[in-house]
SESELO-654594 format. One record per residue (C-alpha): residue number from 1; x, y, z. Coordinates in steps of 0.5 Angstrom, whole numbers, plus 2048, in hexadecimal, padded with zeros to 3 digits. Layout:
BEGIN
@seq NUM	c1 X	c2 Y	c3 Z
...
END
This chain:
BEGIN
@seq 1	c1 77B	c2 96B	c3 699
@seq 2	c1 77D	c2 965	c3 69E
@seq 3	c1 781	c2 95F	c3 69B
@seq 4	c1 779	c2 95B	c3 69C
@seq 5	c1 777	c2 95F	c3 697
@seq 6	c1 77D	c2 960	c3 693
@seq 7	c1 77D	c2 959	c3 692
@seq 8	c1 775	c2 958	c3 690
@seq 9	c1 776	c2 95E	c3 68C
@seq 10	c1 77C	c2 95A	c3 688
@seq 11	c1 778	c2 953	c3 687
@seq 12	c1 773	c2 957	c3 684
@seq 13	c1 777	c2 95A	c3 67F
@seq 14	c1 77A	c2 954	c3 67D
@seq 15	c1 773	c2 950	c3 67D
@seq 16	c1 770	c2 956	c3 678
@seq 17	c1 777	c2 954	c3 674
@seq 18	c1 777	c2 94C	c3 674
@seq 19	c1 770	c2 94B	c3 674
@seq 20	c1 76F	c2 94D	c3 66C
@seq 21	c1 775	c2 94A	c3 66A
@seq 22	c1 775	c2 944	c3 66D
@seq 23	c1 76D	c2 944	c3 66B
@seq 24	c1 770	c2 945	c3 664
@seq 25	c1 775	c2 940	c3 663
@seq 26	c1 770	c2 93A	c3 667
@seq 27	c1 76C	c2 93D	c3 661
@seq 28	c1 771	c2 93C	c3 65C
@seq 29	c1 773	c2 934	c3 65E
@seq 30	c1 76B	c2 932	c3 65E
@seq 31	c1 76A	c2 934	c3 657
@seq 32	c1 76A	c2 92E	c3 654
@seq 33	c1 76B	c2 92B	c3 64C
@seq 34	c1 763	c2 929	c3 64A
@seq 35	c1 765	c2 922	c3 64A
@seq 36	c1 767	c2 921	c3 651
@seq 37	c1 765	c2 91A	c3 653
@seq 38	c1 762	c2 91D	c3 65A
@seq 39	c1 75D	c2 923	c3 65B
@seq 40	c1 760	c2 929	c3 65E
@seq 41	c1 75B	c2 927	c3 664
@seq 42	c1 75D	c2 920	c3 664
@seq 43	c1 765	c2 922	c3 666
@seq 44	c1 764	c2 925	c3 66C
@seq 45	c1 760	c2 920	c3 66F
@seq 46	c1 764	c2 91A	c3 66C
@seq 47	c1 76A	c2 91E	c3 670
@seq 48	c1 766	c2 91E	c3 677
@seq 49	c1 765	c2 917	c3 676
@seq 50	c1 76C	c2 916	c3 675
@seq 51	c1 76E	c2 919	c3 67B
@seq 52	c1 769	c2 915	c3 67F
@seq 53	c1 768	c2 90F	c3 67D
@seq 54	c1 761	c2 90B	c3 67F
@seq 55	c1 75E	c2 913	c3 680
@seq 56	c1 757	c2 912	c3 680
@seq 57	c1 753	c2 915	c3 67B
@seq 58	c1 74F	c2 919	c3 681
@seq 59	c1 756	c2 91B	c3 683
@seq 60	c1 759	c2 91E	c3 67D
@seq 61	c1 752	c2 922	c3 67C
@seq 62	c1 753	c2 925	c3 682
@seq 63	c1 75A	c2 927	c3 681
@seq 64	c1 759	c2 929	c3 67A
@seq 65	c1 753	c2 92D	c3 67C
@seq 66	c1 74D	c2 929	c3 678
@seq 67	c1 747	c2 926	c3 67A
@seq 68	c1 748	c2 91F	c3 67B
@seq 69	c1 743	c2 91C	c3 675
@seq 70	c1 746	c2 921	c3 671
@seq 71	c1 74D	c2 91E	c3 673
@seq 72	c1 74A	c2 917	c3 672
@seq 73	c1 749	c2 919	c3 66A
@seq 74	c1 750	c2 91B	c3 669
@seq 75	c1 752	c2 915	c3 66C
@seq 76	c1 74D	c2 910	c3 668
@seq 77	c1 750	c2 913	c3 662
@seq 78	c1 756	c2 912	c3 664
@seq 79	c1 756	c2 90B	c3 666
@seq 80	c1 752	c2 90A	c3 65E
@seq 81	c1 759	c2 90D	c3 65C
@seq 82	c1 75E	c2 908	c3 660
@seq 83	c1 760	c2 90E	c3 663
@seq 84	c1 75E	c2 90C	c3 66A
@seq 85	c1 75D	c2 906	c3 66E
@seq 86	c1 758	c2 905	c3 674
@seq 87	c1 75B	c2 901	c3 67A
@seq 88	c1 757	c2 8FB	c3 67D
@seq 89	c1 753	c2 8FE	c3 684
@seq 90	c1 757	c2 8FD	c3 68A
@seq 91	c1 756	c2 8FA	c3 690
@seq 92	c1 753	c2 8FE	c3 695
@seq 93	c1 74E	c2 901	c3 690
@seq 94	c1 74D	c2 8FD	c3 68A
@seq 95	c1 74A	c2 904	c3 686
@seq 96	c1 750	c2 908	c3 686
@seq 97	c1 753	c2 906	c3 67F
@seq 98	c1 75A	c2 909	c3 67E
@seq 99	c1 75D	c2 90C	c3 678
@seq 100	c1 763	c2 90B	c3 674
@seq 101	c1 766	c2 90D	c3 66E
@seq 102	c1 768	c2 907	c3 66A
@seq 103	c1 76E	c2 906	c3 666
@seq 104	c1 76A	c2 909	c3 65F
@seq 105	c1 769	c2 910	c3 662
@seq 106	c1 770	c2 910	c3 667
@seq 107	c1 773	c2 90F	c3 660
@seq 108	c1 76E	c2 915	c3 65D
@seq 109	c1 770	c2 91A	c3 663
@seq 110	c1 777	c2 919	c3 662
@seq 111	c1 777	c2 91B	c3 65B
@seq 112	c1 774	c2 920	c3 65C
@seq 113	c1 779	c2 922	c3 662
@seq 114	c1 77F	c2 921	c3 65E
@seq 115	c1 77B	c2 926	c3 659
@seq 116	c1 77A	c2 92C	c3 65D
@seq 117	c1 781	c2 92B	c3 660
@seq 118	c1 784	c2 92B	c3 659
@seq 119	c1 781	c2 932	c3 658
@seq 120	c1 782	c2 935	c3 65E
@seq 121	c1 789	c2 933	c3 65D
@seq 122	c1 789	c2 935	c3 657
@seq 123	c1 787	c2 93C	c3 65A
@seq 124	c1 78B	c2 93D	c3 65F
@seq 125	c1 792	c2 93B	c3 659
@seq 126	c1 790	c2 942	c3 657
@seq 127	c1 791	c2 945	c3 65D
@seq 128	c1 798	c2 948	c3 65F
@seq 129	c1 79C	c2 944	c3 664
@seq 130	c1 79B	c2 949	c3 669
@seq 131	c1 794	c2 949	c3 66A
@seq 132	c1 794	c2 942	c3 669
@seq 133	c1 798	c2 943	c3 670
@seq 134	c1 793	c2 947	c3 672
@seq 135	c1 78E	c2 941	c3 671
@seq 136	c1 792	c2 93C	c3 674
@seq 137	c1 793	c2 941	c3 67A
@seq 138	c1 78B	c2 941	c3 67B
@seq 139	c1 789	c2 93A	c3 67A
@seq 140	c1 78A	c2 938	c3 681
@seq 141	c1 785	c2 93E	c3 683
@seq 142	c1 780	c2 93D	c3 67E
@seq 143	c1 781	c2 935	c3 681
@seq 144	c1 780	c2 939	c3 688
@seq 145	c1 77A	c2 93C	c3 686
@seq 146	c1 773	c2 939	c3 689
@seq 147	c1 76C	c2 93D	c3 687
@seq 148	c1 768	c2 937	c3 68B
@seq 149	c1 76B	c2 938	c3 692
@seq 150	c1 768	c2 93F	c3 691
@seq 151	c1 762	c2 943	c3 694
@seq 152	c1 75E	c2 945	c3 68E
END
C-alpha cells in the first residue's frame, strides 16, 4: 500500500469516527428548552445574518439551501418578531434590501451561546485532564478542516 493510500485509507477511518460523534454532540447543543424565544430554524439564520451583515434575502437562501420565497417567509416572520431588520436599497440597485440583526435578536443569539457553552463546558469539566489535553491538542486541526474546498 502506497503512502497516498495509506493516508486516504487513515482519513477515512477518522471521518467514519468523528462524524457520528460530532452529529451526536451538534445534536445535543441544538436541544432546546420549549420556552426558547427563537426557533430552532430562526437561530441559524440569525447567526448567518450576523456573520454577513446587509446579506440579502436571496443570498442567504442560496447559502442556506432554500428557495428564495421560502427564504422570504422565514425572514417576514422574523422581522414581525424584531428579530431582524431590512436595510434601505443601495445605491446601485434600489431593489437589493440587506438584512441585519437588530439589537433584540443580537441579545437572543447571544443568550443562547452563552447556554450551549455553559453545557458543553459543563461536559467537558467531567472529562479527565489528559483528554482534555487531547481535545486542546485537536482544536487547531478541527480549525484546520474545510469541507467546502472539497469535490463531492
Amino acid at each position: 500500500m502506497n503512502t497516498t493510500t495509506s493516508a486516504e485509507a487513515d482519513a477515512r477511518e477518522l471521518a467514519e469516527q468523528l462524524r457520528p460523534a460530532l452529529r451526536r454532540l451538534v445534536r445535543q447543543l441544538r436541544r432546546q428548552p420549549t420556552n426558547e424565544p427563537i426557533s430552532s430554524l430562526h437561530a441559524p439564520l440569525l447567526m448567518t445574518i450576523l456573520e454577513n451583515p446587509g446579506i440579502g434575502v436571496g443570498e442567504l437562501a442560496q447559502m442556506e439551501g432554500l428557495r428564495s420565497p421560502t427564504m422570504t417567509g422565514h425572514i417576514n416572520s422574523m422581522v414581525a418578531a424584531g428579530l431582524v431588520k431590512r436595510t434601505e436599497p443601495t445605491e446601485g440597485d434600489r431593489r437589493r434590501v440587506g438584512l441585519v440583526v437588530t439589537p433584540h435578536g443580537r441579545s437572543l443569539i447571544d443568550a443562547k451561546r452563552k447556554r450551549r457553552t455553559d453545557q458543553l463546558a459543563r461536559a467537558l469539566a467531567r472529562l479527565s485532564p489528559d483528554l482534555r489535553a487531547t481535545l486542546w491538542a485537536a482544536v487547531p486541526a478541527l480549525n484546520d478542516i474545510e469541507l467546502d474546498d472539497i469535490d463531492a
